[in-house]
C-alpha positions as CSV (number, residue, x, y, z in Angstrom):
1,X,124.2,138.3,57.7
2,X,121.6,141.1,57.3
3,X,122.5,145.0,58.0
4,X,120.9,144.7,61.6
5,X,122.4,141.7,62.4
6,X,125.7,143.6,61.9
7,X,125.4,146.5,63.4
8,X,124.6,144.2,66.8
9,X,127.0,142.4,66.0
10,X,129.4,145.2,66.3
11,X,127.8,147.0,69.2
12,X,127.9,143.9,71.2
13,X,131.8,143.5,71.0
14,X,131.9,147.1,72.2
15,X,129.9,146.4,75.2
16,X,132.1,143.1,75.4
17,X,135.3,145.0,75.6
18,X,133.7,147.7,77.9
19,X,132.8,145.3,80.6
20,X,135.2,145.3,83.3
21,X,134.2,149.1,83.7
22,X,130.8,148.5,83.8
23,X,131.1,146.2,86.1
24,X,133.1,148.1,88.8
25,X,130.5,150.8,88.4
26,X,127.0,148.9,88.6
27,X,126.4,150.4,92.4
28,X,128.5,147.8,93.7
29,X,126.9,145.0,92.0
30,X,129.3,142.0,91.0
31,X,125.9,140.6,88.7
32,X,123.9,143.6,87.4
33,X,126.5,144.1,84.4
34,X,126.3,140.8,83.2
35,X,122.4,140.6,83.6
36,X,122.4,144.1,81.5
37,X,124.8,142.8,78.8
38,X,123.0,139.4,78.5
39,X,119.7,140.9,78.6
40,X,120.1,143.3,76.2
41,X,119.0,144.4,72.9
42,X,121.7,143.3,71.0
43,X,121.3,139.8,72.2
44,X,118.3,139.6,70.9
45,X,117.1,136.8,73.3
46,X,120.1,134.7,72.8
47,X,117.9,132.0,71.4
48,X,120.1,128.9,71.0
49,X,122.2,128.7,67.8
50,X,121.3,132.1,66.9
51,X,124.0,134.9,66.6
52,X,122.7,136.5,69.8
53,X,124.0,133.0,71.7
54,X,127.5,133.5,70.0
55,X,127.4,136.9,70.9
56,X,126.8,135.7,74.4
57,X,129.3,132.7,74.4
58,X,132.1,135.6,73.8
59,X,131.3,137.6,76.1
60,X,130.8,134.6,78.8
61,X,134.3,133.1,77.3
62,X,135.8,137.3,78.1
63,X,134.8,137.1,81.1
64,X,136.1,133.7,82.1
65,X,139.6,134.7,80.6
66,X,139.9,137.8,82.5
67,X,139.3,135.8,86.2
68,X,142.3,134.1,84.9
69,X,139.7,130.8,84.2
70,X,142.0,128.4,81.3
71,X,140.3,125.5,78.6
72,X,140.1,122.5,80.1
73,X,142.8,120.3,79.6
74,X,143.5,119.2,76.1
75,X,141.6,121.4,74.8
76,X,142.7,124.7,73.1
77,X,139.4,127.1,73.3
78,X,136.6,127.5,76.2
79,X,133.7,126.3,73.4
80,X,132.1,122.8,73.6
81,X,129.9,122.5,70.3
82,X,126.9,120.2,69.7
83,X,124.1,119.8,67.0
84,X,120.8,120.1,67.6
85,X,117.1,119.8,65.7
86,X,116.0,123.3,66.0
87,X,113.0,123.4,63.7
88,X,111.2,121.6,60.8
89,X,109.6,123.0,57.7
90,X,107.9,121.7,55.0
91,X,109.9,120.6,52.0
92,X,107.6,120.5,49.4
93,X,104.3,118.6,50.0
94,X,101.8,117.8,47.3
95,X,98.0,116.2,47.2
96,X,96.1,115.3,44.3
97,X,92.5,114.7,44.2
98,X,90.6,113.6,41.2
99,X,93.5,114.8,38.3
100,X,93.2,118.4,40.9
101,X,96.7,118.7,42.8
102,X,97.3,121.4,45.3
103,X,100.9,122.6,46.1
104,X,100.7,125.6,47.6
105,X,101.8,125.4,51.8
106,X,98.4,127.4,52.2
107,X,96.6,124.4,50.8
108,X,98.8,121.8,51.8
109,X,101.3,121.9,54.3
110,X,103.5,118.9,56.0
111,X,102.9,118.4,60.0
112,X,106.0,118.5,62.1
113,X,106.0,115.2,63.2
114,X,104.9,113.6,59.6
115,X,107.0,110.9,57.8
116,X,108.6,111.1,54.5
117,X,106.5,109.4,52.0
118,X,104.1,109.1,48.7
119,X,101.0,107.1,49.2
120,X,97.7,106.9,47.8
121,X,94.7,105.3,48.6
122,X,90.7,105.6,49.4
123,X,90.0,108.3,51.7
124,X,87.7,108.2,54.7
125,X,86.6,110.9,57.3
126,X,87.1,109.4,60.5
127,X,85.3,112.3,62.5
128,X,87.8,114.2,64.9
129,X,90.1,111.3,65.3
130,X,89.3,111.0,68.6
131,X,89.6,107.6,71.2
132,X,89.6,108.0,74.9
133,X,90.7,105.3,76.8
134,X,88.5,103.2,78.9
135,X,90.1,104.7,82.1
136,X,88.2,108.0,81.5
137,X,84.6,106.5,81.6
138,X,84.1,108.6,78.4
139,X,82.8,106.2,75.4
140,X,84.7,107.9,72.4
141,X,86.6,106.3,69.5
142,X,85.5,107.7,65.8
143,X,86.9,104.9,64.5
144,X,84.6,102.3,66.0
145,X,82.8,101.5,63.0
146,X,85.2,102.4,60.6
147,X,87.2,100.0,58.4
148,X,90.4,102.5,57.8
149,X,93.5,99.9,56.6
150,X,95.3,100.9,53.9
151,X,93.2,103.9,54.0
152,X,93.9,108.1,53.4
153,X,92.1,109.0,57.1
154,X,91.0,112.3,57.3
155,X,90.2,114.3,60.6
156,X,88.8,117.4,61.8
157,X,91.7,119.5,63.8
158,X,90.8,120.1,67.9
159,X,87.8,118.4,69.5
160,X,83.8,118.8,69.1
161,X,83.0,122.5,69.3
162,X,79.2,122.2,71.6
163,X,79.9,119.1,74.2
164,X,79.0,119.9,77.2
165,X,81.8,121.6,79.5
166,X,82.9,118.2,81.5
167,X,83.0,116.0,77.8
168,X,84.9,119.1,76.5
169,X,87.7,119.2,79.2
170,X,88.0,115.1,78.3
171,X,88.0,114.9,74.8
172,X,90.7,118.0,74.7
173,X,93.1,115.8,76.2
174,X,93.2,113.7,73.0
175,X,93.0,116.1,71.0
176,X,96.5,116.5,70.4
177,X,97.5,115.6,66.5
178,X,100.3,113.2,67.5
179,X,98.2,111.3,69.6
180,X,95.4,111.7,66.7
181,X,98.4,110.3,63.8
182,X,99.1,107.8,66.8
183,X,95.5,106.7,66.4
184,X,94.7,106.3,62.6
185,X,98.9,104.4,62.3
186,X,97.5,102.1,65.4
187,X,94.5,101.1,63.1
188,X,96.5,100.0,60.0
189,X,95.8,103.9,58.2
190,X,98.3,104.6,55.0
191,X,98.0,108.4,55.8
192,X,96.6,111.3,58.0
193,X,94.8,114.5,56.8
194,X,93.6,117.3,59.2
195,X,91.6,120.1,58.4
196,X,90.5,122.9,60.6
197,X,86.8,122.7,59.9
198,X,84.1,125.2,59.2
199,X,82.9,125.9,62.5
200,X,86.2,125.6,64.3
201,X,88.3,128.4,65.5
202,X,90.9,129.2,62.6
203,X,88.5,127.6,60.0
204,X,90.1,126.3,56.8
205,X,94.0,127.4,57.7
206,X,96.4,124.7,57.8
207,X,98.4,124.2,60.7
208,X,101.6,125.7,61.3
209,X,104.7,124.0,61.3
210,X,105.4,124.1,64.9
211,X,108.5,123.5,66.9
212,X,108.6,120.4,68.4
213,X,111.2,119.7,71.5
214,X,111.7,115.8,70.6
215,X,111.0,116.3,66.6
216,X,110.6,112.7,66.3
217,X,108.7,111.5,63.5
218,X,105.2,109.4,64.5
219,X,105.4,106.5,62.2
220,X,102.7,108.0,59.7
221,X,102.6,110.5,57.2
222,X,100.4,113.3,57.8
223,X,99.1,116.9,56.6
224,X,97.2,119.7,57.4
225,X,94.9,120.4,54.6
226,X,92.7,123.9,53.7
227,X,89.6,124.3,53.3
228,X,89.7,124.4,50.1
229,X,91.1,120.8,49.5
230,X,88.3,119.9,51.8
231,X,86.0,121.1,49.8
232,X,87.6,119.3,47.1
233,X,87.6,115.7,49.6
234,X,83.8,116.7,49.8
235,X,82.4,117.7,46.9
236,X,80.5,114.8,45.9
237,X,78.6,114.0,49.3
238,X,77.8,115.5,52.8
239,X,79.5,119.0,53.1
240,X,81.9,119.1,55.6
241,X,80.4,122.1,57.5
242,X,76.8,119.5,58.0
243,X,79.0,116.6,58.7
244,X,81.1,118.5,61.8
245,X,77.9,120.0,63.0
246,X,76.4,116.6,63.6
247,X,79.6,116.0,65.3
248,X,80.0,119.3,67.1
249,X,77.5,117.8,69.9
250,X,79.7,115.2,71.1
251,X,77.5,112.2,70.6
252,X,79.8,109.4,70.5
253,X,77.6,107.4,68.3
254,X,77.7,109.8,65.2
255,X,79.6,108.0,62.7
256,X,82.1,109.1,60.4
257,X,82.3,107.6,56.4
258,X,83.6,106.5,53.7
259,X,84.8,109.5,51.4
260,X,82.6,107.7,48.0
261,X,85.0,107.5,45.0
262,X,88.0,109.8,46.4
263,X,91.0,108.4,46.2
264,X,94.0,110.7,47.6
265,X,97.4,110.6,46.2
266,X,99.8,112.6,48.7
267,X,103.7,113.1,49.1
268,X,105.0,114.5,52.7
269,X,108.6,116.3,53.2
270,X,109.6,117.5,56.3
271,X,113.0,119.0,56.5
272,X,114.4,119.2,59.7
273,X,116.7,121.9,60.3
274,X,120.0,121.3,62.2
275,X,121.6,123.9,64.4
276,X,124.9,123.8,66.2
277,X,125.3,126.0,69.7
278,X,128.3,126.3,72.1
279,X,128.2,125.2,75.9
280,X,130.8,127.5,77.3
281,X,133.4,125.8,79.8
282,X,136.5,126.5,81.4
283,X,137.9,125.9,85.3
284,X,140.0,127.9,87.5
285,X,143.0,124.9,88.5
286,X,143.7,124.3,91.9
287,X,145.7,125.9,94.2
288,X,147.2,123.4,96.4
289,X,147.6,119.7,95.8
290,X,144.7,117.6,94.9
291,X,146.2,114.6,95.1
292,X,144.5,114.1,98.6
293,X,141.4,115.0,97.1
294,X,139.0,112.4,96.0
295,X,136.8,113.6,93.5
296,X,138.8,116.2,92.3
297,X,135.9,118.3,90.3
298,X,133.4,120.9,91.2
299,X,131.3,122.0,88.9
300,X,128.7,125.3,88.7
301,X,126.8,125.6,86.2
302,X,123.5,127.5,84.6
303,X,121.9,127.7,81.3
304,X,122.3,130.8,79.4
305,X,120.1,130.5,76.1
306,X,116.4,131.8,75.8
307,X,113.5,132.1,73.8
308,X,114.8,134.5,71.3
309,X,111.7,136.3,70.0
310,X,109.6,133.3,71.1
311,X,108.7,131.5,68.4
312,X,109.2,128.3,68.6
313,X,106.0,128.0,70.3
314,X,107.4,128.2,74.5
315,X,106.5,131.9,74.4
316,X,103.9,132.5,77.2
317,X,104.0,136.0,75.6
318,X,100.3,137.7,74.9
319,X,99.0,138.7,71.6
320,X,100.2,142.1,71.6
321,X,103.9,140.8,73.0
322,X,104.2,138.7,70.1
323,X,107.5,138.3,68.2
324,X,109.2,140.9,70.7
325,X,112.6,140.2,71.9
326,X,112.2,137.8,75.1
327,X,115.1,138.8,77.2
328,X,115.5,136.1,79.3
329,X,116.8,138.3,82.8
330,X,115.9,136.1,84.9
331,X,115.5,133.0,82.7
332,X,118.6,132.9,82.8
333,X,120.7,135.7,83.1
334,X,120.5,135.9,86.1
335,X,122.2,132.1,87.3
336,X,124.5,133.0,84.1
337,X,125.8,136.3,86.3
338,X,125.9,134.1,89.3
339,X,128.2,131.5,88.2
340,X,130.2,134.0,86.9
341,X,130.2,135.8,90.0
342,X,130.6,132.7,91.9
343,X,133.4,131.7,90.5
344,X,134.9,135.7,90.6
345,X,134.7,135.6,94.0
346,X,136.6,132.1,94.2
347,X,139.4,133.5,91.5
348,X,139.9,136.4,94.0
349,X,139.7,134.7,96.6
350,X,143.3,134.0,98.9
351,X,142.2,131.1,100.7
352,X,143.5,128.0,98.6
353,X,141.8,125.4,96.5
354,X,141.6,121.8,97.0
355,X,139.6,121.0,94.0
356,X,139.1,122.4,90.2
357,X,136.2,124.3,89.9
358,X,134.7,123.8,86.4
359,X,132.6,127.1,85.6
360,X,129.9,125.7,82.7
361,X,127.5,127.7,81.0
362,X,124.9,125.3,78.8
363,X,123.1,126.2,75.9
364,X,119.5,125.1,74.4
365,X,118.2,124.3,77.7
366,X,114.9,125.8,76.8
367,X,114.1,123.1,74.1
368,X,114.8,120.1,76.7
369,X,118.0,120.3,78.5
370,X,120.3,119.6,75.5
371,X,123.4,121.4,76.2
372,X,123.8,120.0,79.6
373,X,122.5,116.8,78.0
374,X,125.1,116.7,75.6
375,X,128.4,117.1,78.4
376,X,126.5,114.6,80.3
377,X,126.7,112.4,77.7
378,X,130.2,112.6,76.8
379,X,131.8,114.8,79.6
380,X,135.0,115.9,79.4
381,X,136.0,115.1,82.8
382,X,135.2,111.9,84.0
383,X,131.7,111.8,86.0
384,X,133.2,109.6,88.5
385,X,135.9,112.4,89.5
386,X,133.0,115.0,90.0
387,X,132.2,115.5,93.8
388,X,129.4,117.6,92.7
389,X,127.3,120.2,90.8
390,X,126.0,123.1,91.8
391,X,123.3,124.3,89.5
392,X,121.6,128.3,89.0
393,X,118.1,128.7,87.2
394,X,116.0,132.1,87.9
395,X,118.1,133.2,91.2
396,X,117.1,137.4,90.8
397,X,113.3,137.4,91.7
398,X,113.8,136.8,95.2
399,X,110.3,137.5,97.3
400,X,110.0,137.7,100.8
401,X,113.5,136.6,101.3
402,X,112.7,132.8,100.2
403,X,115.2,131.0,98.6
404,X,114.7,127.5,97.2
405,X,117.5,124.7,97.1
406,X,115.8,121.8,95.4
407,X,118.0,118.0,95.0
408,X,118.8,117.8,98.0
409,X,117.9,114.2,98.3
410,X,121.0,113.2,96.1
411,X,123.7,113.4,99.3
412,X,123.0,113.3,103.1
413,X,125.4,116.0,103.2
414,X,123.7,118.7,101.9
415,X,121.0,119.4,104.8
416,X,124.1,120.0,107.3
417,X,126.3,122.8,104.5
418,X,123.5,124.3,103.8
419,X,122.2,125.2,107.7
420,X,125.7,125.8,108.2
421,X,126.5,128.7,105.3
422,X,122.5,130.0,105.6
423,X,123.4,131.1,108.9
424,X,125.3,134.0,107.9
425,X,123.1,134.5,104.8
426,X,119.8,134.6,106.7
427,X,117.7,133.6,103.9
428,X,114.1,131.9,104.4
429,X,115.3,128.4,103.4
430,X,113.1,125.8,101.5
431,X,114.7,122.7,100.6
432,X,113.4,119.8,98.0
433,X,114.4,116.4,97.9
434,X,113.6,115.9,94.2
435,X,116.2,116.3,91.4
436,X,114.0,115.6,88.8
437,X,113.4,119.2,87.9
438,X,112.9,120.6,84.4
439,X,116.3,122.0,84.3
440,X,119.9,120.9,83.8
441,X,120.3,119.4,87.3
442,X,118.7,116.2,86.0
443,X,121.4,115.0,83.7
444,X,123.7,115.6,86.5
445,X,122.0,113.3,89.3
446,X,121.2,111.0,86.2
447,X,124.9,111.0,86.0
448,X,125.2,109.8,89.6
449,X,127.0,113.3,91.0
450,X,125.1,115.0,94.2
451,X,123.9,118.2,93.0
452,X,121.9,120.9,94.3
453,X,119.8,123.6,92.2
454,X,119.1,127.4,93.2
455,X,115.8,129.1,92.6
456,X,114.4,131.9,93.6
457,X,110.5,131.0,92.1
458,X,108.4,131.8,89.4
459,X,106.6,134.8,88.6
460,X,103.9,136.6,86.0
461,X,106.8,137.6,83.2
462,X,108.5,134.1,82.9
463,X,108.6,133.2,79.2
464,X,107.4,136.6,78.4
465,X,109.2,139.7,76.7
466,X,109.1,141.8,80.3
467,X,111.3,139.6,81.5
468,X,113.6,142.3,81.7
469,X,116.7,143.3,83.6
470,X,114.7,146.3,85.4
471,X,112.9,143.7,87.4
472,X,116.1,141.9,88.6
473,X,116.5,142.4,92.4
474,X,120.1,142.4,92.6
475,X,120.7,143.1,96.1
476,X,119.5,139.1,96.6
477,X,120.8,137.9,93.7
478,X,124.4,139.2,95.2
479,X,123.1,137.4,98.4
480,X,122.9,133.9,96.9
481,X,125.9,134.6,95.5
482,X,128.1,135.2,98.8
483,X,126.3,132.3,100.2
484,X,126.9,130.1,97.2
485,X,130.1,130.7,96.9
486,X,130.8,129.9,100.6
487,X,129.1,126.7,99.9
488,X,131.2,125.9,96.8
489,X,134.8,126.6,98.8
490,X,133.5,124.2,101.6
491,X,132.6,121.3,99.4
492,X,135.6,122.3,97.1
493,X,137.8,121.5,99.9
494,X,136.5,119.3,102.0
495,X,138.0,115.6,102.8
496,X,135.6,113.8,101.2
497,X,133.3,114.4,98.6
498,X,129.3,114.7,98.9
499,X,127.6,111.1,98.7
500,X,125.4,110.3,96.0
501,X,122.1,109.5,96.9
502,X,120.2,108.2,93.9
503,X,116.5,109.8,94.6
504,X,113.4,107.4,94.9
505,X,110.5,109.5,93.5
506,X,107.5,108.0,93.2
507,X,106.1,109.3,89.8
508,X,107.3,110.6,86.8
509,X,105.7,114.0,85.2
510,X,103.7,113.1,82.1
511,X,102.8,115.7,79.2
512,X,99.2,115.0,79.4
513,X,97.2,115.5,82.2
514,X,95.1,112.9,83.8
515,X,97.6,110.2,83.2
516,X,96.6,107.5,86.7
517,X,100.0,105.7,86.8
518,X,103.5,105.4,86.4
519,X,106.1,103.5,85.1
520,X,108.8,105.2,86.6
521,X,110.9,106.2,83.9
522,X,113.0,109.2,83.0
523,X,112.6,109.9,79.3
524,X,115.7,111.3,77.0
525,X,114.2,114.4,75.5
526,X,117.6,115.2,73.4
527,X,118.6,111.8,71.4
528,X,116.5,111.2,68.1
529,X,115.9,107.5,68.6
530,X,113.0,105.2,66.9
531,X,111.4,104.4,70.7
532,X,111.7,105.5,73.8
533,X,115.3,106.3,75.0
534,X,115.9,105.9,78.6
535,X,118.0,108.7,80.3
536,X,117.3,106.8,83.4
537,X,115.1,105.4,85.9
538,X,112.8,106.2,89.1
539,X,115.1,104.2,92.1
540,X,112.7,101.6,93.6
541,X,110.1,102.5,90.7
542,X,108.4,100.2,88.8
543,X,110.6,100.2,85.7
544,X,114.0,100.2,87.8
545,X,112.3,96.8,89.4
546,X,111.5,95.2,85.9
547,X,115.4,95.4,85.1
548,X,115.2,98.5,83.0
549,X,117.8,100.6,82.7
550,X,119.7,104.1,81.7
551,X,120.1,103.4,77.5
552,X,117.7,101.2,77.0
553,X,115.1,101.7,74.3
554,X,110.9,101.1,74.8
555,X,109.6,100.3,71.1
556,X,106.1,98.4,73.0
557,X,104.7,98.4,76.0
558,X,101.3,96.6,75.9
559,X,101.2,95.5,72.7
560,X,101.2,99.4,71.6
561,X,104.3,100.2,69.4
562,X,106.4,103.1,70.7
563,X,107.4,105.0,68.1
564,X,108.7,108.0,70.2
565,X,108.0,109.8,74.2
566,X,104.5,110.7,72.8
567,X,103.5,107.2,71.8
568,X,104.7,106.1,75.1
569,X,103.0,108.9,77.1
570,X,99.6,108.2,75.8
571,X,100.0,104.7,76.1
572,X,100.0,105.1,79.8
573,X,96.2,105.8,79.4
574,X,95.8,102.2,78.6
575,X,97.6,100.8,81.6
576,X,96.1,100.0,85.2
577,X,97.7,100.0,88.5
578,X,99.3,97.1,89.8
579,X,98.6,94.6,86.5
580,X,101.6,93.6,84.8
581,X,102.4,94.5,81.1
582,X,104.7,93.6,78.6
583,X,107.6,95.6,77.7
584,X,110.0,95.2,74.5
585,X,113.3,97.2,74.6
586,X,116.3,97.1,72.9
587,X,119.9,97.2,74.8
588,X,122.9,97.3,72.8
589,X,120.8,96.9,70.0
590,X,119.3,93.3,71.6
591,X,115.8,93.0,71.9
592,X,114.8,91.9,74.8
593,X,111.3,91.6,76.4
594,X,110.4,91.8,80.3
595,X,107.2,92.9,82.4
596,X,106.5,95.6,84.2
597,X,103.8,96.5,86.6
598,X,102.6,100.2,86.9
599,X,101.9,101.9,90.1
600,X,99.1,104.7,91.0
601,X,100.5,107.6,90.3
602,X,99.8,110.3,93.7
């Protein structure tokens, strides 16, 4: 652990043991402390895994101790560990050209996504990689006249540099390098080499080892090359700089060729770095018998990890914010001070308890819903004895008195509560059916437990470093609070439990813009599977009618293999409303074949 590290170390147990006071002192304020603490220096941005996330699992697990919260049953702490992929870097990539090998991670550098192997083979220069489906009325493929089996392929990073405007916004789309690596595997290449060409913005740099949220591999192995080893792939023909300019126009007849006696030997190593973080989870028991009760659980939750200093490339930080501490006040101290205040108020509260409440805080939300993923997946209290889940997610930039309440499509119950408790509250209600939001109420109605989520909108500083606890309106984050809490207690002890109502939405949200239909899916962004791992399915949709279900894997869909959520995303280019495809899955680890038929997507 470094010097600094220490010393915030340190500092932050102070402010740990200090909290009651500043608590009692925050102008009346049962959140403001706990967005200060959170937010705070020595948290660093409490980026999941990272020491500022321990730092802030102590203080959450303090806090929960001193409302008189206890481990959940069988359990001797308030920690709930789990392993996650947090980056990749390169360990150790080599190319060789003509008895010339380059080493060096500024000449040769692994892509996130790339495969482990060695290979060697011919190389040819397929162009920018590039094939837009028919769908987009944009005749594109570099690889129409190219024989590249068994081949090194190598590709120009981004997309032609002087198309007109309209070609440009198309060609973009597949511009990403997975879909690119997707491409050259799909046509029988060995291998994929990208270099950032001459006239291209960040010319001969390789690319950076990105994060990745899935960090699945795409079936092929594949580099990013400098310009210098370009050079080197070049040397005894057309320079690359003449061959991208005739390109750069975005003529979809210009050809690419066959790299004349280069033959490539390369070896790609990714290493993928795994973490572990700490959902935090405890419940205050009941207070009179619960035997009556059915469904003997509440739970309220939010996520409390961040960005850290951003760099695992979610920042929406600008070039002069770059690498600063991204302290996450509203995103999410903010629900992290409301739970905690929530369930305060219930601790303190004299009127008795029909019900447990479980108080969860999740970590590594912000790199695809993993923590909640991961107690979804293996919960510690039965699902089925879970009346419902009460979720918090950027509750303290309030404007113009508008608070949001989105799943409320998964119980009839929840129109009736919530015009019951906003009557005292007075806030400017706006209710959404859907659940499938991106945050941790979707494991939970993928669970089958009616949930609601609280949010108070978005605003300029999200993802950014000035998302700071200054800006935190903590009058109406107090407000949500008291009416929150009121809303917890009634559910807590009502007769029955909420009923589920598993939501019908008619599309699904794909990465890439322009995508026509839908198969009505719900990926799993968490598991590391070869395929597509189902965390569920659209009710009604198109995928729920062709028998497909929560756990089931998608390895082809329309003859494409899937390899992973971005083989299958872009595959949904290919497909057309309302004719049937084939789909091969595997369920308990029998493959099995059926056909589904994709609707417009609205």
């Amino acid at each position: 652990m470094r010097q600094g590290t220490t010393r915030a170390f340190v500092g932050a147990l102070l402010l740990i043991s200090a909290a009651p006071s500043l608590a009692q002192t925050a102008a009346g304020s049962r959140t403001r402390a706990h967005v200060e603490f959170l937010a705070s220096d020595q948290l660093e941005g409490r980026e999941a895994g990272s020491s500022g996330e321990r730092l802030a699992a102590d203080y959450l697990a303090t806090q929960l101790t001193r409302m008189g919260a206890r481990p959940l049953p069988g359990r001797t702490d308030m920690f709930l560990p789990f392993e996650f992929t947090a980056g990749s870097r390169d360990g150790g990539s080599r190319l060789t050209i003509a008895g010339r090998t380059f080493t060096a991670r500024t000449e040769v550098q692994a892509l996130s996504f790339s495969d482990d192997a060695d290979v060697t083979g011919p190389a040819v220069f397929a162009g920018y990689g590039l094939v837009v489906p028919e769908s987009q009325n944009v005749a594109y493929d570099s690889y129409a006249t190219l024989d590249v089996t068994d081949k090194i392929v190598v590709v120009l990073r981004y997309f032609p540099e002087d198309a007109d405007e309209k070609t440009r916004a198309i060609l973009a789309r597949y511009s990403d390098l997975r879909y690119k690596a997707m491409a050259a595997r799909q046509r029988g290449a060995r291998a994929l080499l990208v270099v950032t060409g001459p006239r291209s913005p960040n010319a001969g740099q390789v690319v950076p080892m990105t994060f990745d949220t899935a960090l699945a591999g795409s079936g092929i192995p594949a580099a990013s090359v400098s310009g210098a080893v370009a050079d080197a792939l070049f040397a005894s023909g057309k320079p690359l700089r003449d061959a991208q300019q005739e390109l750069d126009s975005g003529n979809p007849h210009m050809a690419g060729f066959a790299l004349s006696g280069v033959t490539i030997t390369l070896r790609t190593s990714v290493v993928r770095e795994r973490h572990t973080a700490r959902n935090v989870v405890a419940y205050l028991p009941a207070t009179a018998p619960v035997s009556a009760a059915s469904k003997p659980w509440i739970v309220v939750g939010a996520h409390y990890d961040h960005l850290g200093r951003g760099d695992r490339g979610n920042s929406l930080a600008s070039k002069e914010e770059a690498g600063g501490i991204h302290y996450g006040a509203d995103d999410n101290a903010s629900g992290t001070a409301a739970v905690l205040a929530i369930a305060g108020t219930l601790a303190e509260s004299p009127q008795p308890r029909r019900r447990h409440l479980l108080v969860a805080f999740w970590s590594a939300e912000e790199i695809g819903l993993i923590g909640s993923n991961a107690f979804a997946t293996k919960p510690p209290v039965p699902a089925d004895q879970i009346a419902a889940y009460f979720n918090f997610d950027m509750v303290g930039r309030m404007q113009n008195n508008r608070l949001v309440v989105q799943a409320t499509g998964t119980s009839p119950a929840w129109a009736r509560l919530l015009e019951r408790v906003n009557v005292a509250a007075g806030f400017d209600l706006v209710t959404q059916a859907d659940p499938y939001q991106p945050t941790d109420v979707t494991n939970f109605h993928a669970a089958g437990i009616a949930s609601l989520a609280f949010f108070t909108g978005s605003h300029s500083d999200y993802h950014k470093p000035s998302d700071t606890a200054t800006k935190i309106n903590y009058e109406d984050l107090d407000r949500v609070v008291a009416m929150a809490a009121t809303l917890v207690r009634a559910v807590g002890n009502g007769d029955e439990p909420p009923v589920f109502t598993k939501v019908d939405q008619p599309a699904t949200r794909g990465t890439i813009a322009g995508v026509r239909v839908t198969t009505g899916t719900i990926p799993d962004y968490a598991t590391e599977v070869k395929g597509l791992l189902l965390a569920g399915v659209v009710a009604g949709g198109p995928a729920d009618q062709a028998g497909l279900t929560k756990g089931d894997v998608i390895v082809e869909i329309a003859d494409k293999t899937i390899a992973n959520i971005y083989d299958y995303t872009y595959a949904l280019e290919l497909l057309r409303a309302n004719q049937p495809v084939r789909v091969v899955y595997t369920r308990n680890g029998e493959r099995r074949d059926t056909e589904l038929t994709p609707i417009a997507r609205q």
